[in-house]
PDB file of N, CA, C and O in Angstrom:
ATOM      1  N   UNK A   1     -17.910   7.523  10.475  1.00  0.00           N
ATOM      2  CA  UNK A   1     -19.107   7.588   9.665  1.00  0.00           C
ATOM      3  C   UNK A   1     -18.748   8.185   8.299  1.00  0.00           C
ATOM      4  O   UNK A   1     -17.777   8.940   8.261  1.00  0.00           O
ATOM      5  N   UNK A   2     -19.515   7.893   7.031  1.00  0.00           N
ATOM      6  CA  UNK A   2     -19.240   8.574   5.900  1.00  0.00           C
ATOM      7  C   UNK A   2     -20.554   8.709   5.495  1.00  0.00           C
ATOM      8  O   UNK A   2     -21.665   8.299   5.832  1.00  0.00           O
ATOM      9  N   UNK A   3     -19.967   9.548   4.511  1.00  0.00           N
ATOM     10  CA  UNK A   3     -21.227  10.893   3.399  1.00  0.00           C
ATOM     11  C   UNK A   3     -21.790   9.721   2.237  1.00  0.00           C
ATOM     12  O   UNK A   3     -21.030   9.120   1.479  1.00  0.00           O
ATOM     13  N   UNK A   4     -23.282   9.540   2.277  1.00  0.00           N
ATOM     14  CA  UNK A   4     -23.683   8.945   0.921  1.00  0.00           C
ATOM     15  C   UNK A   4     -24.793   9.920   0.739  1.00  0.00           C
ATOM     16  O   UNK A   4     -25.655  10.439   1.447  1.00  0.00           O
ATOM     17  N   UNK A   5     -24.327   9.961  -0.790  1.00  0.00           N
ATOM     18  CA  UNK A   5     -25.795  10.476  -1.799  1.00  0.00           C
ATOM     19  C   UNK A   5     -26.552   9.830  -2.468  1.00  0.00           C
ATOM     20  O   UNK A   5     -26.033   9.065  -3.281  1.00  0.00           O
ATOM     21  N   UNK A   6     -28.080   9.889  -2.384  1.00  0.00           N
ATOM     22  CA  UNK A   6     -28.873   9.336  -2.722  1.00  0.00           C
ATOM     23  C   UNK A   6     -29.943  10.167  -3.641  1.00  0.00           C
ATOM     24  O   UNK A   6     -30.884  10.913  -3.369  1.00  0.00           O
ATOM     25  N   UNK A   7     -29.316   9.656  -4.940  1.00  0.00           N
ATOM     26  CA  UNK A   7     -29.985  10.250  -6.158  1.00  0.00           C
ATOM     27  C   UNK A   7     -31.622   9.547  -6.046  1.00  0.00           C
ATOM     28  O   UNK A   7     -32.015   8.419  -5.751  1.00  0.00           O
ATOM     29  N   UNK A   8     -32.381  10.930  -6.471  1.00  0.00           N
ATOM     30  CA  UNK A   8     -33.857  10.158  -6.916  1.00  0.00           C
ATOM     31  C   UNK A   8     -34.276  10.808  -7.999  1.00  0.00           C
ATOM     32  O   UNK A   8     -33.666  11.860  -8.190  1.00  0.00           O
ATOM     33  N   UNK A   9     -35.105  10.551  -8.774  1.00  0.00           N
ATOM     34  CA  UNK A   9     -35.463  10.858  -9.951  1.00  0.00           C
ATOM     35  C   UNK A   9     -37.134  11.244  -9.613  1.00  0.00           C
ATOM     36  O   UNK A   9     -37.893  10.283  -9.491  1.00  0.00           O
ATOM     37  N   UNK A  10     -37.727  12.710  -9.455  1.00  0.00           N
ATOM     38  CA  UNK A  10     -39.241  12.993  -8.663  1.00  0.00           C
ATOM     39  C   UNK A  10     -39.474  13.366  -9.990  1.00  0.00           C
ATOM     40  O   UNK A  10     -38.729  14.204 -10.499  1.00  0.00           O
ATOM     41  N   UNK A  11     -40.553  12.789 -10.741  1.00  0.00           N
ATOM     42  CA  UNK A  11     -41.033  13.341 -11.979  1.00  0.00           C
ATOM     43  C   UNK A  11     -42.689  14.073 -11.251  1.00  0.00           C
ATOM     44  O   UNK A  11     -43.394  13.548 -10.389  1.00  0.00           O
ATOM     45  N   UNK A  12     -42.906  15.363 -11.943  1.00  0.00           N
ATOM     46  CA  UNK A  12     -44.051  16.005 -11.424  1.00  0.00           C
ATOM     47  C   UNK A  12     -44.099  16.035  -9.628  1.00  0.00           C
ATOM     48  O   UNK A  12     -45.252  16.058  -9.196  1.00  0.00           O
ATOM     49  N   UNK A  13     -43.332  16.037  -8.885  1.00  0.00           N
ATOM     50  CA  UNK A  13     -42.980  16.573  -7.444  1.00  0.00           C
ATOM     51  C   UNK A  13     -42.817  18.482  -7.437  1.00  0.00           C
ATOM     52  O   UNK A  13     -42.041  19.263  -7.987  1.00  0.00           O
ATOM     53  N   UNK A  14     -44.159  18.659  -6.379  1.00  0.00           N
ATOM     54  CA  UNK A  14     -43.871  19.957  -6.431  1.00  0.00           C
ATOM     55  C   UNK A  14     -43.354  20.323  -5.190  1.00  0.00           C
ATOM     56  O   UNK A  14     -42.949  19.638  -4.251  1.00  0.00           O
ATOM     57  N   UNK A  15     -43.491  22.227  -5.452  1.00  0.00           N
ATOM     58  CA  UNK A  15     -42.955  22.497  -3.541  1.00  0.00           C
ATOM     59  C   UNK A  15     -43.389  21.926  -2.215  1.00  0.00           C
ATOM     60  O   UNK A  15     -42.728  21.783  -1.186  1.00  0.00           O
ATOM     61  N   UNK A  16     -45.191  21.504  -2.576  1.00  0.00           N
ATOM     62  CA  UNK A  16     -44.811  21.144  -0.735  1.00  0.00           C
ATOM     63  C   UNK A  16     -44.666  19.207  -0.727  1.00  0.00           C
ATOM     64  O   UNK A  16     -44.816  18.575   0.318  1.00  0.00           O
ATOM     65  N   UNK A  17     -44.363  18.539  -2.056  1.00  0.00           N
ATOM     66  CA  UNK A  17     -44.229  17.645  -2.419  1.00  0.00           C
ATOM     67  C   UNK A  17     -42.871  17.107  -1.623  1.00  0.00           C
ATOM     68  O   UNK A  17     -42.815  16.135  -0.870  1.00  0.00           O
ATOM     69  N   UNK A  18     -41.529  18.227  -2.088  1.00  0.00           N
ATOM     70  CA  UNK A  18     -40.306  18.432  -1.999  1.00  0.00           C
ATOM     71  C   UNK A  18     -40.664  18.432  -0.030  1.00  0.00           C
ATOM     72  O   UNK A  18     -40.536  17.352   0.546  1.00  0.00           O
ATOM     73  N   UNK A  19     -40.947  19.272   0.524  1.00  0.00           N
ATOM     74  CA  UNK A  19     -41.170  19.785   2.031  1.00  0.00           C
ATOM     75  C   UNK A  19     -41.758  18.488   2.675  1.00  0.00           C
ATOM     76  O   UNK A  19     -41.498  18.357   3.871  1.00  0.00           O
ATOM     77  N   UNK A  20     -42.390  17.659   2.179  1.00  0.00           N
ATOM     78  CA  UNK A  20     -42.917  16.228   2.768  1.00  0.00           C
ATOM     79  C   UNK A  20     -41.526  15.291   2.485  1.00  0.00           C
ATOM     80  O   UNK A  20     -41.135  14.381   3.216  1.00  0.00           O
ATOM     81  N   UNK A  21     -41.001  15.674   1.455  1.00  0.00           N
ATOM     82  CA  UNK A  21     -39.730  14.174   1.349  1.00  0.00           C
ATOM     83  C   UNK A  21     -39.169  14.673   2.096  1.00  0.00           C
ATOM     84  O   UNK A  21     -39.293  14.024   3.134  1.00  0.00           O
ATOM     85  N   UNK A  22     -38.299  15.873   2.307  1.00  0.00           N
ATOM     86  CA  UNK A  22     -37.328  16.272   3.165  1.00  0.00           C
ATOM     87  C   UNK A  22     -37.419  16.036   5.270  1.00  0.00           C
ATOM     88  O   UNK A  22     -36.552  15.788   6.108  1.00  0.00           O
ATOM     89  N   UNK A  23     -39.427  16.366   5.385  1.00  0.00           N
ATOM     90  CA  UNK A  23     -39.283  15.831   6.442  1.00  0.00           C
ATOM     91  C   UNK A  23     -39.547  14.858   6.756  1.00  0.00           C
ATOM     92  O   UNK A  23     -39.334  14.657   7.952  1.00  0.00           O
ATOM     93  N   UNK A  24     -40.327  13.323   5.716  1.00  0.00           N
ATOM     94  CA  UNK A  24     -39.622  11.893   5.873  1.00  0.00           C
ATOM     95  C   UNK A  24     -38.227  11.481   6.389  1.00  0.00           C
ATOM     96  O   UNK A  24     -37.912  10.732   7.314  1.00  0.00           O
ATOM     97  N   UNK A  25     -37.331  12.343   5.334  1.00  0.00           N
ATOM     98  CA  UNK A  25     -35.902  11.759   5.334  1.00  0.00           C
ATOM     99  C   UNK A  25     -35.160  12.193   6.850  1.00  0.00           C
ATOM    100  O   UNK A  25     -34.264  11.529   7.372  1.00  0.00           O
ATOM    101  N   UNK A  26     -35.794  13.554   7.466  1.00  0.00           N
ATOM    102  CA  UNK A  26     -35.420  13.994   8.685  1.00  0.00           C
ATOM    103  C   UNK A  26     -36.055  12.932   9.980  1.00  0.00           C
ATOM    104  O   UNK A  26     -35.370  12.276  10.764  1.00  0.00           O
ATOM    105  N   UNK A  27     -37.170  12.982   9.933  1.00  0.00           N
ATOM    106  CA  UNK A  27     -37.838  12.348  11.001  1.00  0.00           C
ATOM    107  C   UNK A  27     -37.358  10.686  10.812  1.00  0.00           C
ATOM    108  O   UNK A  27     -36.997  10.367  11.945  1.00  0.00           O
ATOM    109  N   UNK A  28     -37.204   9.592   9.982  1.00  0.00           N
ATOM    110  CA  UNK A  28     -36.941   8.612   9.479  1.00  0.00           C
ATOM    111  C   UNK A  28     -35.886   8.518  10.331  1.00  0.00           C
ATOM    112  O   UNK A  28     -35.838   7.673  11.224  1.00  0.00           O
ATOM    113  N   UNK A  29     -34.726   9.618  10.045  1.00  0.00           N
ATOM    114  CA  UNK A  29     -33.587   9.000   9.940  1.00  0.00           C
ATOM    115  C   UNK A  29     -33.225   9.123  11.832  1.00  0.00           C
ATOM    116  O   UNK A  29     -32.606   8.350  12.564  1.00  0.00           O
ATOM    117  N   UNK A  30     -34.035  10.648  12.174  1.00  0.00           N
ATOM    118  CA  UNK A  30     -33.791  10.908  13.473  1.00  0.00           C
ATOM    119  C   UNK A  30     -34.297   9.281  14.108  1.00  0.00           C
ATOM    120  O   UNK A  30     -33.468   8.503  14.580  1.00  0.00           O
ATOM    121  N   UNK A  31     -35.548   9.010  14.031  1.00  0.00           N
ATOM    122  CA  UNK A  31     -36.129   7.494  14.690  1.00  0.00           C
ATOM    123  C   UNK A  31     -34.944   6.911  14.479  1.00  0.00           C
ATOM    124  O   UNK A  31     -34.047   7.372  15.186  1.00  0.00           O
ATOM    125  N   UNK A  32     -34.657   6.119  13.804  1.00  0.00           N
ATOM    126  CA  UNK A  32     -33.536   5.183  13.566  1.00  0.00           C
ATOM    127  C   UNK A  32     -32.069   5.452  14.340  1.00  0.00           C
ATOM    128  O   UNK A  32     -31.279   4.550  14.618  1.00  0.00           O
ATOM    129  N   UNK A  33     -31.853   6.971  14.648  1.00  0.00           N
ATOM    130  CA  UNK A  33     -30.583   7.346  15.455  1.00  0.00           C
ATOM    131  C   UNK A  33     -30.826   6.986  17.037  1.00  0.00           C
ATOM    132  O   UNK A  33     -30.070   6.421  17.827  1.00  0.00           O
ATOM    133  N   UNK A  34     -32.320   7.581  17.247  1.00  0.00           N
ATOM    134  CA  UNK A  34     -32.769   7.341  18.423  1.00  0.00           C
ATOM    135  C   UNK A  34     -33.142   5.738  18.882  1.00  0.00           C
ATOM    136  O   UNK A  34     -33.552   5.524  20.023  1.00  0.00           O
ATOM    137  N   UNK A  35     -32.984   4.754  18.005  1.00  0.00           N
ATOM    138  CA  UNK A  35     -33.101   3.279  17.761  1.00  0.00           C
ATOM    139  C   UNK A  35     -31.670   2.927  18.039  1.00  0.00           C
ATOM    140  O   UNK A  35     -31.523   1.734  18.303  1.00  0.00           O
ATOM    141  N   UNK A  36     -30.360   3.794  18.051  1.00  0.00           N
ATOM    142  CA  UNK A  36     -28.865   3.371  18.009  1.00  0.00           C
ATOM    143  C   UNK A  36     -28.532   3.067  17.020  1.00  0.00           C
ATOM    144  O   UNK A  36     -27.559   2.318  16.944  1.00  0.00           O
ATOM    145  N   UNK A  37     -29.403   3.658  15.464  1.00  0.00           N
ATOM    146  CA  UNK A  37     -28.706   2.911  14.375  1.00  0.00           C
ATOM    147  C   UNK A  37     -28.061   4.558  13.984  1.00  0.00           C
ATOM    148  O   UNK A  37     -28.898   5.460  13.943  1.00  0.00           O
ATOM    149  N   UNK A  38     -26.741   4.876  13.735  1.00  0.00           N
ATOM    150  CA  UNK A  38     -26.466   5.834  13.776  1.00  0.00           C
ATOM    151  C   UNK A  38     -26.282   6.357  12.314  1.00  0.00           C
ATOM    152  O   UNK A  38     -25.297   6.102  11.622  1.00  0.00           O
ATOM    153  N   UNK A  39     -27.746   7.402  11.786  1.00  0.00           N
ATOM    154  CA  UNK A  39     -27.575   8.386  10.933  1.00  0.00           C
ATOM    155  C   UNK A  39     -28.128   9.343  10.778  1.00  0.00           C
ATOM    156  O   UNK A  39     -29.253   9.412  11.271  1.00  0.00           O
ATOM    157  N   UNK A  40     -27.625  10.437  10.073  1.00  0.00           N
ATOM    158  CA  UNK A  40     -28.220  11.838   9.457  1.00  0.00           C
ATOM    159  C   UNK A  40     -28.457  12.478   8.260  1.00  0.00           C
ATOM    160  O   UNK A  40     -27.768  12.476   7.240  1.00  0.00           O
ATOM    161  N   UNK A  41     -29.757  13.157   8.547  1.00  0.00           N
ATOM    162  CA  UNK A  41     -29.774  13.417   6.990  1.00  0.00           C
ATOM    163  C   UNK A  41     -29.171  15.140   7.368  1.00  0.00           C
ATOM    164  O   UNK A  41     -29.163  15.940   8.304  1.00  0.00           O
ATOM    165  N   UNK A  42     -28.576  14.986   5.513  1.00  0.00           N
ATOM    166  CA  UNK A  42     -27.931  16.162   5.902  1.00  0.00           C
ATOM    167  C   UNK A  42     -28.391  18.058   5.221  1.00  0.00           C
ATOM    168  O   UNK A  42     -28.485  19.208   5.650  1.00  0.00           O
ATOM    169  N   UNK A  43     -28.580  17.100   3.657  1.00  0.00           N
ATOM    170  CA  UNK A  43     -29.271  18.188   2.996  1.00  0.00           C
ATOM    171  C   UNK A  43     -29.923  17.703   1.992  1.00  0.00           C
ATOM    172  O   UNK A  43     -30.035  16.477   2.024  1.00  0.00           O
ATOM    173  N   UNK A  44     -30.534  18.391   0.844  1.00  0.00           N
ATOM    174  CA  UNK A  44     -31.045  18.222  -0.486  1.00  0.00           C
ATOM    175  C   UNK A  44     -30.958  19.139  -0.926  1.00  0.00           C
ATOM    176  O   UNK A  44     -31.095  20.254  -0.424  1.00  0.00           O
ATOM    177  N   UNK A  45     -30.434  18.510  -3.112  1.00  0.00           N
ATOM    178  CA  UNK A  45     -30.195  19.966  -3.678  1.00  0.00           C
ATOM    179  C   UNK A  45     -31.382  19.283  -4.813  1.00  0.00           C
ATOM    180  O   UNK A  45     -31.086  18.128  -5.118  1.00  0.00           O
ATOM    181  N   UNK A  46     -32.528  19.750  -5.409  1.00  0.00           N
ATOM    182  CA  UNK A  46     -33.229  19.594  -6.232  1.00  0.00           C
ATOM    183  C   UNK A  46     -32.755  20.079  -7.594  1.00  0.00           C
ATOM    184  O   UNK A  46     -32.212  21.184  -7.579  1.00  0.00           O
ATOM    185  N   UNK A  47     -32.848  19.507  -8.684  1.00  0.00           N
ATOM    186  CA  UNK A  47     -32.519  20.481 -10.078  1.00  0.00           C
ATOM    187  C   UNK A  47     -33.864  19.804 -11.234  1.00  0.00           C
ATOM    188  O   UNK A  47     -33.979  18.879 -12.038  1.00  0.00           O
ATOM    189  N   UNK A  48     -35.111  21.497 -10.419  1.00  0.00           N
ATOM    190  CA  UNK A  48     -36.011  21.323 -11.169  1.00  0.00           C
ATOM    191  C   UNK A  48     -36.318  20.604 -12.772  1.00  0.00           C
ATOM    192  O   UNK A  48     -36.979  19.614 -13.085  1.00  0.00           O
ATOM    193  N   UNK A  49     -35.497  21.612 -13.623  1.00  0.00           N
ATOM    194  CA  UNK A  49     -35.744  21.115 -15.006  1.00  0.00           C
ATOM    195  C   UNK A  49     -35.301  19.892 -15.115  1.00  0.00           C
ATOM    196  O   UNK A  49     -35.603  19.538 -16.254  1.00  0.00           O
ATOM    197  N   UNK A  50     -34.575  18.766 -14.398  1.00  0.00           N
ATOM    198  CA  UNK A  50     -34.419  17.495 -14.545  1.00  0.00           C
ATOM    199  C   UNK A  50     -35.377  16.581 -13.747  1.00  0.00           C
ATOM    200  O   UNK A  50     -35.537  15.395 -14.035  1.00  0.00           O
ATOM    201  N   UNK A  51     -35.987  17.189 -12.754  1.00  0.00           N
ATOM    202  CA  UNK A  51     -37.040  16.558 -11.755  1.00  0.00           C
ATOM    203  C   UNK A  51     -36.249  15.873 -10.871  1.00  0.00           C
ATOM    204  O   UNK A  51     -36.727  14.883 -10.318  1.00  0.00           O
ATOM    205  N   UNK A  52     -34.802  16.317 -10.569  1.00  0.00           N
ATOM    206  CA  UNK A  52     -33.765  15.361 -10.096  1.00  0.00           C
ATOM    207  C   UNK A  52     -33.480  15.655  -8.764  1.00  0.00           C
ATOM    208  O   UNK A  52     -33.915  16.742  -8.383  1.00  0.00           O
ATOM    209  N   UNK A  53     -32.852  14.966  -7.932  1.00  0.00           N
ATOM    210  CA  UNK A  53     -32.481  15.163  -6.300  1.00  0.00           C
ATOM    211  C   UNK A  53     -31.768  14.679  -6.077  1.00  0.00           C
ATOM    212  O   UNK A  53     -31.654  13.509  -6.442  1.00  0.00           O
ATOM    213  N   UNK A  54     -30.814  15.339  -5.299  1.00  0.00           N
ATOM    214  CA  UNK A  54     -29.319  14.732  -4.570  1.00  0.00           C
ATOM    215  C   UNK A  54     -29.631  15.023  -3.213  1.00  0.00           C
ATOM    216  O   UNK A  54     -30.175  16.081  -2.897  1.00  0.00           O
ATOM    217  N   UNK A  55     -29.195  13.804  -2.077  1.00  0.00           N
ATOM    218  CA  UNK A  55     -29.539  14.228  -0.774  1.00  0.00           C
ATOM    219  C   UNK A  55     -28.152  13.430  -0.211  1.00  0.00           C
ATOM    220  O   UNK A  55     -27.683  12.308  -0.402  1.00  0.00           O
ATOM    221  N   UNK A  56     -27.809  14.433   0.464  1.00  0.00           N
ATOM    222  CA  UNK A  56     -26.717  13.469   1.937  1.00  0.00           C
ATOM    223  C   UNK A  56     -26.827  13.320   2.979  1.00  0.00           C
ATOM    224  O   UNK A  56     -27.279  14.148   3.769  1.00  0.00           O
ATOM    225  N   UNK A  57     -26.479  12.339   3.204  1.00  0.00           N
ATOM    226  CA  UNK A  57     -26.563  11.341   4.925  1.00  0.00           C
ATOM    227  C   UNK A  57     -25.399  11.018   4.850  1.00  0.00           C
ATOM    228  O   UNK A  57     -24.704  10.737   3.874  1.00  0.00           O
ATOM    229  N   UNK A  58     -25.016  11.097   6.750  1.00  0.00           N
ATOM    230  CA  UNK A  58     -23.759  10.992   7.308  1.00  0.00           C
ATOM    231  C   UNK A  58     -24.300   9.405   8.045  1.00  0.00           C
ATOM    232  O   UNK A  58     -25.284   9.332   8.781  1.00  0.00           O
ATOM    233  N   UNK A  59     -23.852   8.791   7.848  1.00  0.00           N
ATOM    234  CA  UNK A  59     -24.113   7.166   8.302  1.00  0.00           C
ATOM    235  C   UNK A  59     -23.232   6.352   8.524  1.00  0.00           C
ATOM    236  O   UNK A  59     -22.062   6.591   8.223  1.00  0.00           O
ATOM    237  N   UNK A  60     -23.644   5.132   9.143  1.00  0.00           N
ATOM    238  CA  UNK A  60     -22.162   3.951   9.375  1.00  0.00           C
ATOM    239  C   UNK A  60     -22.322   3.001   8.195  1.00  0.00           C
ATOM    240  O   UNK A  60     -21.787   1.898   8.301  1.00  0.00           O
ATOM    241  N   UNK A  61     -22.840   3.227   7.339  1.00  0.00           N
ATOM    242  CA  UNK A  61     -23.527   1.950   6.209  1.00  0.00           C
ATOM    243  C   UNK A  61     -24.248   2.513   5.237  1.00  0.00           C
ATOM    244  O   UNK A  61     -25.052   3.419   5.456  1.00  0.00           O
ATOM    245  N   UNK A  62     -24.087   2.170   4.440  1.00  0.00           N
ATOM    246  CA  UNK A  62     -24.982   2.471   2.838  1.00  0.00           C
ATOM    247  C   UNK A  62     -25.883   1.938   3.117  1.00  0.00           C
ATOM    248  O   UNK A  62     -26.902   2.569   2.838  1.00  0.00           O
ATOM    249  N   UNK A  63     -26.072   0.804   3.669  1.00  0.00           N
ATOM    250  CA  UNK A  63     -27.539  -0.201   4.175  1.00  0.00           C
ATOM    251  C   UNK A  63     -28.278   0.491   4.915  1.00  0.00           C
ATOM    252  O   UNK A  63     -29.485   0.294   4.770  1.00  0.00           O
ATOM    253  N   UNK A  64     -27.909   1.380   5.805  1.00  0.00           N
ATOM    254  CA  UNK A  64     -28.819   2.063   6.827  1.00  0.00           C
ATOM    255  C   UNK A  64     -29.027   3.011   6.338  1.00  0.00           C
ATOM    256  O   UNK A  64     -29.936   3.663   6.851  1.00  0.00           O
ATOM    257  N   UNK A  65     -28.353   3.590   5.151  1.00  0.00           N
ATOM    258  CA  UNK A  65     -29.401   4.840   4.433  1.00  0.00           C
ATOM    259  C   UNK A  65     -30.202   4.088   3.485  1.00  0.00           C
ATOM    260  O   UNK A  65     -31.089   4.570   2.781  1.00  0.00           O
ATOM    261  N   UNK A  66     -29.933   3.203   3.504  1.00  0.00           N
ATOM    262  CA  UNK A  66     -31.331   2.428   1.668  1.00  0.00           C
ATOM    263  C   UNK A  66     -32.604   2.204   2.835  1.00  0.00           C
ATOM    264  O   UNK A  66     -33.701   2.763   2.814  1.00  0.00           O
ATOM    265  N   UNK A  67     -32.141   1.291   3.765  1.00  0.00           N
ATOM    266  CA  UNK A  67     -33.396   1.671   5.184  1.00  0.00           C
ATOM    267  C   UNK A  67     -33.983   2.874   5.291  1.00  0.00           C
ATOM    268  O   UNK A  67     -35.173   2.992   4.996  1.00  0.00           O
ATOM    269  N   UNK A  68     -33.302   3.848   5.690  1.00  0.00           N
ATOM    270  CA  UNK A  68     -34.172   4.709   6.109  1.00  0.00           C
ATOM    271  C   UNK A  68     -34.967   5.483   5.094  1.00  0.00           C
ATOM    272  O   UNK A  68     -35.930   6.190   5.391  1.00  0.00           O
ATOM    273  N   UNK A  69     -34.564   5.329   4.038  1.00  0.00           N
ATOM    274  CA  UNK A  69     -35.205   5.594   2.957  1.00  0.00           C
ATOM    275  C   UNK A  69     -36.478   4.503   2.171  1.00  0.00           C
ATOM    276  O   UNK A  69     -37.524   4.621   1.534  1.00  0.00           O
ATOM    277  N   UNK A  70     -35.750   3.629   2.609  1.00  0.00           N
ATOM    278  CA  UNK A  70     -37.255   2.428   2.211  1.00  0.00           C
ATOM    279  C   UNK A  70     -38.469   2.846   3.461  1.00  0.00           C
ATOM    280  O   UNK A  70     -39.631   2.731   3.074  1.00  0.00           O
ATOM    281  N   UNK A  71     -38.355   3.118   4.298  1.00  0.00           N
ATOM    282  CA  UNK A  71     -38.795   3.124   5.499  1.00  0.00           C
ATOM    283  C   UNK A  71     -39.422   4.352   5.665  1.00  0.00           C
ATOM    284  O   UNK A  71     -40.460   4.416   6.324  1.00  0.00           O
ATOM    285  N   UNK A  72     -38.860   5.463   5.087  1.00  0.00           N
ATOM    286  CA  UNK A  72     -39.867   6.886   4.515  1.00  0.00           C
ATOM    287  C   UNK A  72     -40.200   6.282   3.194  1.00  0.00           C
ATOM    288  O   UNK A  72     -41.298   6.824   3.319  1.00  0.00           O
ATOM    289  N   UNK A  73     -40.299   5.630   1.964  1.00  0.00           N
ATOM    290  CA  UNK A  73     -41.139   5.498   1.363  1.00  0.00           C
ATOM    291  C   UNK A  73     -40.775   6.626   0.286  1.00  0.00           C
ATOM    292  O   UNK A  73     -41.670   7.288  -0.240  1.00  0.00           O
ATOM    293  N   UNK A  74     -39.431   6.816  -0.016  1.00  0.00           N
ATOM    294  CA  UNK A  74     -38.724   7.968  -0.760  1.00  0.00           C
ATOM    295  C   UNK A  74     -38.143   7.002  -1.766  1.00  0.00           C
ATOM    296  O   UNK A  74     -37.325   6.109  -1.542  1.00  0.00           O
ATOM    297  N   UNK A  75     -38.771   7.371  -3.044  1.00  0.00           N
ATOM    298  CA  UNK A  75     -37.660   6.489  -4.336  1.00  0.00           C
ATOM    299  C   UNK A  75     -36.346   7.010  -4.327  1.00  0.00           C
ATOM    300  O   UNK A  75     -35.903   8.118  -4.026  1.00  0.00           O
ATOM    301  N   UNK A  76     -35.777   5.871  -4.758  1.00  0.00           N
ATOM    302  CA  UNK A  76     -34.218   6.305  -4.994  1.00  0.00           C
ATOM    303  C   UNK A  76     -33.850   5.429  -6.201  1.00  0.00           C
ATOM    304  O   UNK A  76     -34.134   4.246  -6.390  1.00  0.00           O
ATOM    305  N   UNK A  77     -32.871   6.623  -7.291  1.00  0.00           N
ATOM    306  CA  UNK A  77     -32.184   4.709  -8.154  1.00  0.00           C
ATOM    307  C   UNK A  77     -30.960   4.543  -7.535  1.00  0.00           C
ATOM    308  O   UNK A  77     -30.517   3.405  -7.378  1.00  0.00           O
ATOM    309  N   UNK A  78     -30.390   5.453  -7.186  1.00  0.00           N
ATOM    310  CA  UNK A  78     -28.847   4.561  -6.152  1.00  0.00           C
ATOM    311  C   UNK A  78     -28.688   5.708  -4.960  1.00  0.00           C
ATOM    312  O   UNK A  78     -29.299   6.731  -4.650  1.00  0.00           O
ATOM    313  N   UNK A  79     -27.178   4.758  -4.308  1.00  0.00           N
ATOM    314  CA  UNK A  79     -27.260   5.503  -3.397  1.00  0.00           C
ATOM    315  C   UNK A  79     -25.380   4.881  -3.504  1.00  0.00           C
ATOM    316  O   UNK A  79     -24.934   3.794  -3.872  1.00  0.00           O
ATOM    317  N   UNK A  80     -24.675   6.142  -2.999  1.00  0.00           N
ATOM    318  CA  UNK A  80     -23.195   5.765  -3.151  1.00  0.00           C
ATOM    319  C   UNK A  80     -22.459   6.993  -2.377  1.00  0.00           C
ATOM    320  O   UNK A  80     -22.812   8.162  -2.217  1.00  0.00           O
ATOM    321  N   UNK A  81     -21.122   6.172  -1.896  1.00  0.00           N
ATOM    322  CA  UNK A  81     -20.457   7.089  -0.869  1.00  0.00           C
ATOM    323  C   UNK A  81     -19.901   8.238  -1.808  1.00  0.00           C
ATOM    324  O   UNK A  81     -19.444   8.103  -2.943  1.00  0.00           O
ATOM    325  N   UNK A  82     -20.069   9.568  -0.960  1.00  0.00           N
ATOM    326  CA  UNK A  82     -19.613  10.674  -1.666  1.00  0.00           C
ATOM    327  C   UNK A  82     -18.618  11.560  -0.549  1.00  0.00           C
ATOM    328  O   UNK A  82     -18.271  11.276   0.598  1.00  0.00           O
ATOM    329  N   UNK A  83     -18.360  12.626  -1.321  1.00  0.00           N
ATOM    330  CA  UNK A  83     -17.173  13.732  -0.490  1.00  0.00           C
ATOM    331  C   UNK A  83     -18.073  15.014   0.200  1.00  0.00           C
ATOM    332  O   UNK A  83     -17.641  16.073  -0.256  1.00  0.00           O
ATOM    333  N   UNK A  84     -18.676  15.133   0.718  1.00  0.00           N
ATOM    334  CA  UNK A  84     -18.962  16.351   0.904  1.00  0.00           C
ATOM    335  C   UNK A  84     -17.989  17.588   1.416  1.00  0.00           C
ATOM    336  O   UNK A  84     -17.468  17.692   2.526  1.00  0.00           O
ATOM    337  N   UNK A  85     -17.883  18.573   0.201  1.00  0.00           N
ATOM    338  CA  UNK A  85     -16.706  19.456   0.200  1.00  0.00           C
ATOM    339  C   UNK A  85     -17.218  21.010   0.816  1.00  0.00           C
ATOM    340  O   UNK A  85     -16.498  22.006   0.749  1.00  0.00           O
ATOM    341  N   UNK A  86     -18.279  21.005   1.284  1.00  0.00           N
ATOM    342  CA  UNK A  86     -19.165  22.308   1.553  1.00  0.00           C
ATOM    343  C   UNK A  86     -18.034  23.140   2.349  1.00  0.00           C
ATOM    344  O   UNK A  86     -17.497  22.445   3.210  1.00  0.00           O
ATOM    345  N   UNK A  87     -17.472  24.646   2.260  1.00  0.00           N
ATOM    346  CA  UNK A  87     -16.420  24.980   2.927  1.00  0.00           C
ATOM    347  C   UNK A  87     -17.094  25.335   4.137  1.00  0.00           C
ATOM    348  O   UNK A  87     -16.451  25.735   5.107  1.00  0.00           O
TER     349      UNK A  87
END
């Protein structure tokens, strides 16, 4: 499985705005694991003054994270394999 991040751009998204995407992207992705399509969400880092969001999922496919994200109803402008280096 590999790490993709999925940039979104939340203009005017507040705190419990942020607390509803995060548990879309959790519950979404859990259904879909429990379906045998195998992924996870992993985290989100928000950077208020840009209205910006980085989130990672551990997945078998870039396709099955643009799913589970079409499927919560979470904008995204891309989505691309990344490193997650967290020690």
């Amino acid at each position: 499985m590999s790490i993709y991040m999925v940039d979104r751009d939340l203009p005017g998204i507040d705190a419990q705005g942020l607390q509803g995407a995060q548990k879309a992207a959790i519950e979404t992705s859990e259904r879909f694991r429990a379906a045998g399509r195998p992924v996870r969400y992993i985290r989100s880092t928000f950077i208020p003054g840009e209205s910006h969001c980085m989130c990672l999922f551990e997945a078998s496919s870039q396709d099955t994270v643009r799913e589970v994200n079409e499927e919560a109803g979470l904008p995204f402008t891309r989505i691309v394999e990344a490193m997650d280096l967290t020690p």
